[in-house]
py3Dmol code that shows the C-alpha trace and the ligand (Angstrom):
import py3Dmol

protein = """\
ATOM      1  CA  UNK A   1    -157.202 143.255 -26.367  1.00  0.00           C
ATOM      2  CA  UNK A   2    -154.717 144.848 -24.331  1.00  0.00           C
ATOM      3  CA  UNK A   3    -155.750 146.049 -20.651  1.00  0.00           C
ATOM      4  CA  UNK A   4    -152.919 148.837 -20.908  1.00  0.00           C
ATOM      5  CA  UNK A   5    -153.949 151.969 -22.868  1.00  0.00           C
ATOM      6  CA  UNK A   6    -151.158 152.385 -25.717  1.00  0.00           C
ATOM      7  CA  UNK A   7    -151.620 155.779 -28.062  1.00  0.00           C
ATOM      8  CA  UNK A   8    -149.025 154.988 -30.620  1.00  0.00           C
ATOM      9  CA  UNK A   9    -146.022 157.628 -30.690  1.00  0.00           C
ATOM     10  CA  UNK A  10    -144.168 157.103 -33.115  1.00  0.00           C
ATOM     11  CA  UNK A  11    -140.674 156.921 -31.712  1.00  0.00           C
ATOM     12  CA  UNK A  12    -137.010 158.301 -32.322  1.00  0.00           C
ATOM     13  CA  UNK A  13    -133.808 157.918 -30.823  1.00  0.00           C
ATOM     14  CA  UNK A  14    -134.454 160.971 -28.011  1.00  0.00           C
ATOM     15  CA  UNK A  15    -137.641 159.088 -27.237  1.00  0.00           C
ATOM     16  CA  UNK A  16    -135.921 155.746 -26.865  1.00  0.00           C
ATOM     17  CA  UNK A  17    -133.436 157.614 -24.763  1.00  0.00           C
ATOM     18  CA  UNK A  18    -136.164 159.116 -22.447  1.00  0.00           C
ATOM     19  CA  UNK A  19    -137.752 156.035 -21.994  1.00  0.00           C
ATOM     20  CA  UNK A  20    -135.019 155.208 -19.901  1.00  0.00           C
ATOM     21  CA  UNK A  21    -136.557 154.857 -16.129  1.00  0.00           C
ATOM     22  CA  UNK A  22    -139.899 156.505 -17.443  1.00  0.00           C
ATOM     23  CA  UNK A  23    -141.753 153.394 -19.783  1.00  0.00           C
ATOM     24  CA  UNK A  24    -141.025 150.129 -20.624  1.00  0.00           C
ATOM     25  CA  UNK A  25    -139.482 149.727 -24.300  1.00  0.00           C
ATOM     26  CA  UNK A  26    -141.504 146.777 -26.223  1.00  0.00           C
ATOM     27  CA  UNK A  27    -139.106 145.653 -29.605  1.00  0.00           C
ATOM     28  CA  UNK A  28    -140.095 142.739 -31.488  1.00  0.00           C
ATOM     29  CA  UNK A  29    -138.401 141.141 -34.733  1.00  0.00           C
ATOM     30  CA  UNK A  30    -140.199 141.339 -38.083  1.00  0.00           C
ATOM     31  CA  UNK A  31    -139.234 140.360 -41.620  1.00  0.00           C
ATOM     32  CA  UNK A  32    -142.098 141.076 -43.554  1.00  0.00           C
ATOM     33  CA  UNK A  33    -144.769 143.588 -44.412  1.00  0.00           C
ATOM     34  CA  UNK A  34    -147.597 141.645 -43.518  1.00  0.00           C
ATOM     35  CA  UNK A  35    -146.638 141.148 -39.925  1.00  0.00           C
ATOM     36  CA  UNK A  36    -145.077 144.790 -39.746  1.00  0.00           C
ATOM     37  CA  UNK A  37    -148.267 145.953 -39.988  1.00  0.00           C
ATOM     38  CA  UNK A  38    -149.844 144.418 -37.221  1.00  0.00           C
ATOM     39  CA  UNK A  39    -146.930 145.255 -35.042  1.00  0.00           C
ATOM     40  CA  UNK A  40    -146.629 148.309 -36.541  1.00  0.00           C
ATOM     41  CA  UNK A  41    -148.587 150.595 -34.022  1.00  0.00           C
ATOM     42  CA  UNK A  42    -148.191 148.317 -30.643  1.00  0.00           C
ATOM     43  CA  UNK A  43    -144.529 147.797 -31.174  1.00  0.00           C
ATOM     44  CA  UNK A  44    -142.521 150.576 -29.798  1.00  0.00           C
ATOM     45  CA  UNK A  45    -139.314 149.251 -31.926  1.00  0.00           C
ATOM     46  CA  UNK A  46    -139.509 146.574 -34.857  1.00  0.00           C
ATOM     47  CA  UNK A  47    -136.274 145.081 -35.227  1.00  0.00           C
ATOM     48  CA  UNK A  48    -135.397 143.181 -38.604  1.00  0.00           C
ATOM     49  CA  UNK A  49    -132.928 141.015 -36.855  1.00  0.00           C
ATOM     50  CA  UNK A  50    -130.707 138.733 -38.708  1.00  0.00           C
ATOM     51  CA  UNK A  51    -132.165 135.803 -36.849  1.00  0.00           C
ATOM     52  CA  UNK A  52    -134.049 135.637 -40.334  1.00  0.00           C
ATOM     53  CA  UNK A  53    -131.800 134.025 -41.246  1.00  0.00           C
ATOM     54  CA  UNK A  54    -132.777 130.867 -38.949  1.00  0.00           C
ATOM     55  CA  UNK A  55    -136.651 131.323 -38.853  1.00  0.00           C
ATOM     56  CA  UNK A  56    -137.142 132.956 -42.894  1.00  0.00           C
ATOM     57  CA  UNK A  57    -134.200 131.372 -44.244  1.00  0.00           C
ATOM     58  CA  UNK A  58    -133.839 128.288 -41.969  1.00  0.00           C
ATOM     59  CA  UNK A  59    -130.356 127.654 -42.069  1.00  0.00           C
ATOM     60  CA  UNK A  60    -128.713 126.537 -39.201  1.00  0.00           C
ATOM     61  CA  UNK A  61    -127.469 129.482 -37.566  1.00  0.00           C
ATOM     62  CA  UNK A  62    -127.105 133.857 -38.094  1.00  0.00           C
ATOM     63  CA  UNK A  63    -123.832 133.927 -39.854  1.00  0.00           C
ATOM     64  CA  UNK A  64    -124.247 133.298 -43.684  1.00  0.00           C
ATOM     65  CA  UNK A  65    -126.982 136.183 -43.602  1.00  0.00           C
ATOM     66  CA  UNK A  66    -126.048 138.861 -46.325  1.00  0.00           C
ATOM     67  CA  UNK A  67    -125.954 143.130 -46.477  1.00  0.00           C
ATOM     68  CA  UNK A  68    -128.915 142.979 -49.109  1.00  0.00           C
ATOM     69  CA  UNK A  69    -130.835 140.172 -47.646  1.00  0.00           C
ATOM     70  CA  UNK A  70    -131.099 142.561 -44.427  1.00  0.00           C
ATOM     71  CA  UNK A  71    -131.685 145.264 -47.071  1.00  0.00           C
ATOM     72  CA  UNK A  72    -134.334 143.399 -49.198  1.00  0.00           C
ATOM     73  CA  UNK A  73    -135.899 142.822 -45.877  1.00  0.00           C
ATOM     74  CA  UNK A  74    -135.698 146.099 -44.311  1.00  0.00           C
ATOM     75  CA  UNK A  75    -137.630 147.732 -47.268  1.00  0.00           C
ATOM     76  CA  UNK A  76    -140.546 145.207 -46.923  1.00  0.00           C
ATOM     77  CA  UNK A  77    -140.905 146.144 -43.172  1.00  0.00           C
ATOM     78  CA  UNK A  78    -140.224 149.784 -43.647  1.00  0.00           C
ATOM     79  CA  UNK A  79    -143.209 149.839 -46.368  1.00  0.00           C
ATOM     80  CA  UNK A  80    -145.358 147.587 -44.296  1.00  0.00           C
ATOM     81  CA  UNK A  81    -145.108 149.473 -41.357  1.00  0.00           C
ATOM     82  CA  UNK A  82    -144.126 153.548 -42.350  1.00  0.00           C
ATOM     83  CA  UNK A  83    -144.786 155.280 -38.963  1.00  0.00           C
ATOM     84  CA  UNK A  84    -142.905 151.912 -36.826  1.00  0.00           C
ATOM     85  CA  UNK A  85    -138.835 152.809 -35.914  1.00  0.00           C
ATOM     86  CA  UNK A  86    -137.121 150.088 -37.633  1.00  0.00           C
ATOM     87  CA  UNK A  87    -133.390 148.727 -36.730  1.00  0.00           C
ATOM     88  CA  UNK A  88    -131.835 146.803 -38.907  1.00  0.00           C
ATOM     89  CA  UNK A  89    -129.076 143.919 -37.688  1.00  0.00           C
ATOM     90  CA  UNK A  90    -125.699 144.360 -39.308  1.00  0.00           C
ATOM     91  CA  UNK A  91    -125.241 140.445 -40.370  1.00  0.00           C
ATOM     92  CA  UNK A  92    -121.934 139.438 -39.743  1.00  0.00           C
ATOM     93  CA  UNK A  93    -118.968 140.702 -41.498  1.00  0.00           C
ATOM     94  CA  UNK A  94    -119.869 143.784 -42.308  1.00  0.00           C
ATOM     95  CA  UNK A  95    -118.449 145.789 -39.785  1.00  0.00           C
ATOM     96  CA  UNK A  96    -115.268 144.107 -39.281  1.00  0.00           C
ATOM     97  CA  UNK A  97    -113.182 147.138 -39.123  1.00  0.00           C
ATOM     98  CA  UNK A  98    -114.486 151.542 -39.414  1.00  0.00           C
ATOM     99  CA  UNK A  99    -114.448 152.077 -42.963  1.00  0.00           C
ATOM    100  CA  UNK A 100    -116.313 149.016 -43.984  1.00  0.00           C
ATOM    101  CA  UNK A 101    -118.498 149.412 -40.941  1.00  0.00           C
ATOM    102  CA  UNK A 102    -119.519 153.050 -42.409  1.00  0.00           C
ATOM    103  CA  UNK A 103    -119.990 151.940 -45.919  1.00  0.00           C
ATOM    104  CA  UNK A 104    -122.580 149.261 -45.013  1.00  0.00           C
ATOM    105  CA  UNK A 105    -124.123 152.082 -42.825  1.00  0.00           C
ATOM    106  CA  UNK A 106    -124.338 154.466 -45.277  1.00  0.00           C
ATOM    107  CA  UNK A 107    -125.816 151.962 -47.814  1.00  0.00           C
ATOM    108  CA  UNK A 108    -128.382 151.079 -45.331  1.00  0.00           C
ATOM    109  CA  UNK A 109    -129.459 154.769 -44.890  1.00  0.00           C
ATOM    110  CA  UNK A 110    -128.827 155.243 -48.384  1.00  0.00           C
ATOM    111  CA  UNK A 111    -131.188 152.069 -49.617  1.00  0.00           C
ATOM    112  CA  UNK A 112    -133.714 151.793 -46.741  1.00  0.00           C
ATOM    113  CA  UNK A 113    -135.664 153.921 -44.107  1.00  0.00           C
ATOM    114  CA  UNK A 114    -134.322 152.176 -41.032  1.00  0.00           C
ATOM    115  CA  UNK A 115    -133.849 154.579 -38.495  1.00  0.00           C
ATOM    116  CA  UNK A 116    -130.849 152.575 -36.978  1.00  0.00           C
ATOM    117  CA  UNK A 117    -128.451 149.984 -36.993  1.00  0.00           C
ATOM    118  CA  UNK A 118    -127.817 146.594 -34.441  1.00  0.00           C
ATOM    119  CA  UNK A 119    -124.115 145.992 -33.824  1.00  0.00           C
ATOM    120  CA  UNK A 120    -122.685 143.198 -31.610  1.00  0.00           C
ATOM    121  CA  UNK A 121    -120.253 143.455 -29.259  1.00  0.00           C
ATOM    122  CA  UNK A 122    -118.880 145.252 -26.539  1.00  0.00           C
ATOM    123  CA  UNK A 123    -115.605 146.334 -25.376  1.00  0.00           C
ATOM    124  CA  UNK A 124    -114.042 145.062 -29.057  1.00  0.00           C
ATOM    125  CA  UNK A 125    -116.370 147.391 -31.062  1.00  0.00           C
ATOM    126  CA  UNK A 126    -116.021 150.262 -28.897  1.00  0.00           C
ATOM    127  CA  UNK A 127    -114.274 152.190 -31.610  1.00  0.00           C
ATOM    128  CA  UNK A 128    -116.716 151.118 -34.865  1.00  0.00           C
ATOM    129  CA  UNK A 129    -119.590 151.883 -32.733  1.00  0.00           C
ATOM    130  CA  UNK A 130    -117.863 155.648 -31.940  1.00  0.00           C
ATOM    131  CA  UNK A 131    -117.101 155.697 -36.216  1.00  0.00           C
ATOM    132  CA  UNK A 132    -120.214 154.998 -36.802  1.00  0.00           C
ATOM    133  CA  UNK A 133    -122.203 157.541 -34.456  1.00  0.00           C
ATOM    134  CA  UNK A 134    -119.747 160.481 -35.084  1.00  0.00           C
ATOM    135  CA  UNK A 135    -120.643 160.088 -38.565  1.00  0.00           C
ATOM    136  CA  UNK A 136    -124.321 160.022 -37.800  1.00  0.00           C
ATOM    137  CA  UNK A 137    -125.694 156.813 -37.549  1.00  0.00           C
ATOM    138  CA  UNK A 138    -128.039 155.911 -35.142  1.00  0.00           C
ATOM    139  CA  UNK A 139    -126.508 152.602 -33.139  1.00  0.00           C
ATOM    140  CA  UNK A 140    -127.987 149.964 -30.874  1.00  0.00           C
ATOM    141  CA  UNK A 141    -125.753 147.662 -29.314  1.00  0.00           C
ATOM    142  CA  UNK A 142    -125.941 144.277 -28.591  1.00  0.00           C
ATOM    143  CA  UNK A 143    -123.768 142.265 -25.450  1.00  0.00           C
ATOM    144  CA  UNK A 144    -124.096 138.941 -23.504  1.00  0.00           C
ATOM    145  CA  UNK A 145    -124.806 136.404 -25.669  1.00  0.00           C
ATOM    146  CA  UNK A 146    -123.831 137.423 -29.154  1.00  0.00           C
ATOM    147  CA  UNK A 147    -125.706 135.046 -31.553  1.00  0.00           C
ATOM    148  CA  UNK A 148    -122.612 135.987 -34.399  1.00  0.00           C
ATOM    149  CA  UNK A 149    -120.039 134.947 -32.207  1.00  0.00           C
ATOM    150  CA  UNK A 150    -121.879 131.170 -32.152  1.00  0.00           C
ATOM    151  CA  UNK A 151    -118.757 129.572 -34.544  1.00  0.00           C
ATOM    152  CA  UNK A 152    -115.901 131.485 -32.833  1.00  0.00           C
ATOM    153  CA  UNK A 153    -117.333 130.125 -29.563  1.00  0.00           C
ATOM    154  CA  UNK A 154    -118.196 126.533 -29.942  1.00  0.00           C
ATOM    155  CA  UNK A 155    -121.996 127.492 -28.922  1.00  0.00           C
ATOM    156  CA  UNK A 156    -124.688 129.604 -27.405  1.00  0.00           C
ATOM    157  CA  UNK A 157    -123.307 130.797 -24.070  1.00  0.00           C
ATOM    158  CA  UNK A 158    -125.353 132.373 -21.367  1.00  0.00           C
ATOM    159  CA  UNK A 159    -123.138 135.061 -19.418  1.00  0.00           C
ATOM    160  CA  UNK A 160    -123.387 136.700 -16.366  1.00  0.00           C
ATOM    161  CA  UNK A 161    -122.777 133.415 -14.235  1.00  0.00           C
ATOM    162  CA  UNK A 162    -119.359 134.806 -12.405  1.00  0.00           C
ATOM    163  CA  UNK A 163    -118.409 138.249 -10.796  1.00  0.00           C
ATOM    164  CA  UNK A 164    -115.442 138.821 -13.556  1.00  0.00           C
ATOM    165  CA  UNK A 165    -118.115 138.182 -16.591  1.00  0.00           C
ATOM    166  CA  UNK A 166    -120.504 140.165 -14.816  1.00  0.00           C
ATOM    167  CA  UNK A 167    -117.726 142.798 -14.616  1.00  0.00           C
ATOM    168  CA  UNK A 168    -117.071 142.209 -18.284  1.00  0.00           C
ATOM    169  CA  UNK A 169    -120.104 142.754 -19.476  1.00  0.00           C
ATOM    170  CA  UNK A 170    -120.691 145.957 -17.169  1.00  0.00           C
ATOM    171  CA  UNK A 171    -117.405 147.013 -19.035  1.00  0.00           C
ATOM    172  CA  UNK A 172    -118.603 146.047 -22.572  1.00  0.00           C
ATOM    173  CA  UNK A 173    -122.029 147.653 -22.154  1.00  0.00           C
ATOM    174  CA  UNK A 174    -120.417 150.813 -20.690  1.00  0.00           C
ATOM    175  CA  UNK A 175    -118.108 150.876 -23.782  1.00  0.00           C
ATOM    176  CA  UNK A 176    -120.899 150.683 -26.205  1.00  0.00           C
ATOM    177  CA  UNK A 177    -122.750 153.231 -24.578  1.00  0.00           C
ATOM    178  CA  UNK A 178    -119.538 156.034 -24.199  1.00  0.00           C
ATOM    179  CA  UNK A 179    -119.189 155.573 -27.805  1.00  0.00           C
ATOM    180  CA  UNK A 180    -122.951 156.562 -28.702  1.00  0.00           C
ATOM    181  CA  UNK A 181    -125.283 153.912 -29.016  1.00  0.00           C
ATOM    182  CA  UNK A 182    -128.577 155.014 -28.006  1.00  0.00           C
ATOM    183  CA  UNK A 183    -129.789 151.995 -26.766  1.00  0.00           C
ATOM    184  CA  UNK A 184    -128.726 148.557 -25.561  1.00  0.00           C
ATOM    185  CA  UNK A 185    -130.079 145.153 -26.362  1.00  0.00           C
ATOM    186  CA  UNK A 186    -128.453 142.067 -23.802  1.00  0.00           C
ATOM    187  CA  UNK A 187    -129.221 138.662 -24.285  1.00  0.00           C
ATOM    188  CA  UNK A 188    -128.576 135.456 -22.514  1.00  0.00           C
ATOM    189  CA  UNK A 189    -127.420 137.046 -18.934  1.00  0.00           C
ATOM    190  CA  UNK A 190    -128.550 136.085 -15.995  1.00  0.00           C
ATOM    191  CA  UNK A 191    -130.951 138.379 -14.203  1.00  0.00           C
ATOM    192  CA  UNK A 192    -128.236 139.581 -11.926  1.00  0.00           C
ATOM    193  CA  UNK A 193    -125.801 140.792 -14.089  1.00  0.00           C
ATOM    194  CA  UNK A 194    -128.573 142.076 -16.676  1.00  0.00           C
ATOM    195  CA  UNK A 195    -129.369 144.104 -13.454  1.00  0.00           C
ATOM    196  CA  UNK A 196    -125.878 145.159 -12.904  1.00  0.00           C
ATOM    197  CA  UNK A 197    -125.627 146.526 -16.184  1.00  0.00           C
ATOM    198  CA  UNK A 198    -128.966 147.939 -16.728  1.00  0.00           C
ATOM    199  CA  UNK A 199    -128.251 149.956 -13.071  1.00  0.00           C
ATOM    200  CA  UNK A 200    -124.680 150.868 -14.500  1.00  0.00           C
ATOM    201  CA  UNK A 201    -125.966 152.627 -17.895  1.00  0.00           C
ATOM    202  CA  UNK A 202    -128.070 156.110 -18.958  1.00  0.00           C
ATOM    203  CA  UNK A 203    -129.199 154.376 -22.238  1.00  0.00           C
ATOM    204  CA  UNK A 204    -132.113 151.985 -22.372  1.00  0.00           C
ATOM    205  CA  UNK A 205    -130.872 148.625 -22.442  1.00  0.00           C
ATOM    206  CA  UNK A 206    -133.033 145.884 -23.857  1.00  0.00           C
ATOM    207  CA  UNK A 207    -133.273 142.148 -22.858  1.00  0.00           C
ATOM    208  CA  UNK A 208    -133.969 138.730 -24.193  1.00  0.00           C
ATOM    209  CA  UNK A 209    -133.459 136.265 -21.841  1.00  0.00           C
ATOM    210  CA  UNK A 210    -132.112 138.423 -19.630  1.00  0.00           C
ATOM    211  CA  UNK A 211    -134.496 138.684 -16.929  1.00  0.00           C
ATOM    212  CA  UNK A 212    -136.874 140.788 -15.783  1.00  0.00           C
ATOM    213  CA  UNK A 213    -134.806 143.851 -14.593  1.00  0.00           C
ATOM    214  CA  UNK A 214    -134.050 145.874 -17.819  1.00  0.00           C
ATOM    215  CA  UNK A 215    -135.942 148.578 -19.397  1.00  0.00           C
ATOM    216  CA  UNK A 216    -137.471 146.542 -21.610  1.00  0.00           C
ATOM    217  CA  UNK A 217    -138.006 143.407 -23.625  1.00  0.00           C
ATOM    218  CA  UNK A 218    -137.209 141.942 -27.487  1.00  0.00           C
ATOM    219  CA  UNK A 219    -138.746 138.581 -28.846  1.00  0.00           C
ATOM    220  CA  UNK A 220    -138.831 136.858 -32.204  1.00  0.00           C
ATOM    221  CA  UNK A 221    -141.792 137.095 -33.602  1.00  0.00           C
ATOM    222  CA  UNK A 222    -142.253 133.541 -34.975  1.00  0.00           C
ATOM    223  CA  UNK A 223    -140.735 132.227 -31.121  1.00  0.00           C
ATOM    224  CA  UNK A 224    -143.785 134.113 -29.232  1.00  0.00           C
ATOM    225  CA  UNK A 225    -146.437 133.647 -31.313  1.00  0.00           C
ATOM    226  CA  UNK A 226    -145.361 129.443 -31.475  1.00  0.00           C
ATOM    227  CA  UNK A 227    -144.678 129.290 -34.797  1.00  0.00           C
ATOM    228  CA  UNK A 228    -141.115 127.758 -34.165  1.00  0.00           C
ATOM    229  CA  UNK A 229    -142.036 123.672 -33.191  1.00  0.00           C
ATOM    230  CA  UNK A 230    -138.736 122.343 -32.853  1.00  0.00           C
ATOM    231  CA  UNK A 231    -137.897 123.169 -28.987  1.00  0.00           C
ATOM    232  CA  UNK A 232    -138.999 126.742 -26.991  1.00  0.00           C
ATOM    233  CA  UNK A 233    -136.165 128.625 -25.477  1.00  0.00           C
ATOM    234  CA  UNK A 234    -136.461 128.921 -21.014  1.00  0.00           C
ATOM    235  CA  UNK A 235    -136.572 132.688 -21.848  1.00  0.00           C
ATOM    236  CA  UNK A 236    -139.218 132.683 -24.394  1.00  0.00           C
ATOM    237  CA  UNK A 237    -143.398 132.847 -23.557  1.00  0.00           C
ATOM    238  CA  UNK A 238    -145.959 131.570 -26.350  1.00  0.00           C
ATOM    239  CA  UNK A 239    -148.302 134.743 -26.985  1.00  0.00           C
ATOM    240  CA  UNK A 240    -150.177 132.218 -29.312  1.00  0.00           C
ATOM    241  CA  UNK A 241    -149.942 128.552 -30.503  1.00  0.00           C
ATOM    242  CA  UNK A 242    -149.279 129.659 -34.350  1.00  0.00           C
ATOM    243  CA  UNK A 243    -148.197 126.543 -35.270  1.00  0.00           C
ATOM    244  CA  UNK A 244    -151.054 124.636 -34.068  1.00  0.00           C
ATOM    245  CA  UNK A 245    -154.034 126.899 -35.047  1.00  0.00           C
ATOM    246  CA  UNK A 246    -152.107 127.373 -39.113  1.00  0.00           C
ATOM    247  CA  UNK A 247    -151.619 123.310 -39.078  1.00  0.00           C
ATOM    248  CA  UNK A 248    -155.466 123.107 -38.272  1.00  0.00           C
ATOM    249  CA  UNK A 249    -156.127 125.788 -40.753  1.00  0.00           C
ATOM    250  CA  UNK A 250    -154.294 124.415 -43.844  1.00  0.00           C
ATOM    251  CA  UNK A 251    -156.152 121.058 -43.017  1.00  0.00           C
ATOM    252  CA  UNK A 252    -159.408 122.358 -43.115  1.00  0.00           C
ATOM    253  CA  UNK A 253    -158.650 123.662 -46.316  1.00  0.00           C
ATOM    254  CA  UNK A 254    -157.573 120.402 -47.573  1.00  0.00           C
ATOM    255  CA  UNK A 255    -160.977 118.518 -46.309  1.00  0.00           C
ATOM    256  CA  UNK A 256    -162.843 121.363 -48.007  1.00  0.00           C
ATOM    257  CA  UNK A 257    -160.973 120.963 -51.157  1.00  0.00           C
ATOM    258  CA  UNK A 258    -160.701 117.184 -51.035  1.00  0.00           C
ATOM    259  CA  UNK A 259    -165.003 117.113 -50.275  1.00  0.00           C
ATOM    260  CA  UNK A 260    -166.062 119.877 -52.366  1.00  0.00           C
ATOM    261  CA  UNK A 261    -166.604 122.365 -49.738  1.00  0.00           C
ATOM    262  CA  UNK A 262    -164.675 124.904 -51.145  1.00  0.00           C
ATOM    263  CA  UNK A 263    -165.164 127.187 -53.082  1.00  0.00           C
ATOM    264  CA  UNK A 264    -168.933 127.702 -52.551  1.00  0.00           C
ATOM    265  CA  UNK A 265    -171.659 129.392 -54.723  1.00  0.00           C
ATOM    266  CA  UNK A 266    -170.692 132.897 -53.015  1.00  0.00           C
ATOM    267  CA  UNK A 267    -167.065 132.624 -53.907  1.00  0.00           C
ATOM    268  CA  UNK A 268    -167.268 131.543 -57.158  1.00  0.00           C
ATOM    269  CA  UNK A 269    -167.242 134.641 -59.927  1.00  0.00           C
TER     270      UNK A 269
END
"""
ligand_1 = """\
8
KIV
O -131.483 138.831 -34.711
C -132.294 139.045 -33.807
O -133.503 138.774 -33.916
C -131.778 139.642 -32.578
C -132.673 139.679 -31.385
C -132.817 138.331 -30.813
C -132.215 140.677 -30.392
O -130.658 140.067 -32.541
"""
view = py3Dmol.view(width=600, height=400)
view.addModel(protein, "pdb")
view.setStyle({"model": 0}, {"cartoon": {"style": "trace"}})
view.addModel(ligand_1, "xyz")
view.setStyle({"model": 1}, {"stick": {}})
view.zoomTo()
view.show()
């Protein structure tokens, strides 16, 4: 169990706010009820990322993920997990310009009970992000390493390595943050730029491999708990070895069924 004492507070976007330079934020992904649950009340932000799409979905990369998926979705983490603040990720495309961006935002509020919405991008979606929260919706941003901008780039790029990205990025988070996003998440920067930026802003900003110098920290859930086999990310620590201990599971189960072991006297009707 944990060795920090944690009363759950359910949080909101002044609390997020606050939290700047007073608490470390803890965010984690979740697609599901089931595992909303669990986080629900140690969690101080579940995100229902569109990295779904990889680790639910397991296509190949974030970009064919759909409005309703992240909908659908949503609504299984919101009722799973009621008192947790839930962001959902804008997949890509649907904030390409203002008026579509507030459409899909209004359909989110309108269909789910996410509290917020993820947008990436910095300096370019300066003016959706200002749409957006002048028309009240709650937005977190999301620089460095944009996982939607994977095609358009040729790969996963990890920023922050010269003095002009650095400056860049400083200029892309302050962007975001002028036009009302309550929160930042950066990802893929190195330590000294995330430190840069996370010195240069009011908001909370949020990392993922970005060190540890911001004001706090997301993870997939399925990454940290070692349920993804195929290769583990520098920035990512195993919590638990999920993989291992369901593989051993599920093969248990087979012996038992294979040897009459299960079900037993007490578990039959
Ligand atoms: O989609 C996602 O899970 C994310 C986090 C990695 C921040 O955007």
């Amino acid at each position: 169990m944990s060795i920090i004492k944690n009363d759950f507070e359910k949080m909101n976007v002044t609390k997020i706010k606050k939290a700047k330079n007073n608490k470390n934020l803890t965010m984690i992904t979740a697609y599901d009820a089931l595992f909303a649950k669990l986080f629900e009340e140690i969690a101080d932000i579940i995100l229902v990322g569109d990295s779904l799409n990889m680790s639910f979905a397991g296509k190949p990369d974030t970009l064919s993920a759909t409005l309703d998926q992240m909908i659908y979705h949503t609504n299984a983490v919101c009722a799973g997990a009621p008192k947790a603040f839930v962001v959902l990720d804008m997949p890509f495309g649907t904030y390409i310009n203002k008026d579509e961006a507030l459409t899909n935002a209004v359909k989110v509020y309108q269909q789910t009970n996410a509290a917020a919405i993820k947008i990436e991008g910095g300096e370019d979606k300066a003016d959706i992000v200002k749409h957006l929260t002048s028309n009240s919706i709650a937005v977190m941003g999301h620089i460095g390493l944009m996982p939607q901008y994977v095609r358009s780039e040729g790969g996963y790029k990890v920023r922050g390595k010269t003095e002009e990205d650095t400056q860049q990025l400083i200029r892309d988070a302050k962007a975001i943050e002028e036009a009302g996003a309550f929160c930042i998440v950066v990802e893929g920067v190195l330590s000294d730029a995330a430190k840069k930026i996370t010195e240069a802003l009011n908001v909370p900003v949020i990392g993922i491999g970005a060190g540890n110098v911001t004001d706090g920290q997301v993870l997939v859930w399925s990454d940290m708990l070692g349920f993804f086999e195929e290769f583990k990310p520098k920035f990512v620590r195993h919590y638990l070895d999920g993989a291992t201990l369901v593989k051993e599971a599920v093969n248990k189960y087979r012996d038992d069924v294979q040897t009459r072991a299960f079900p037993s006297k007490e578990e039959e009707y």
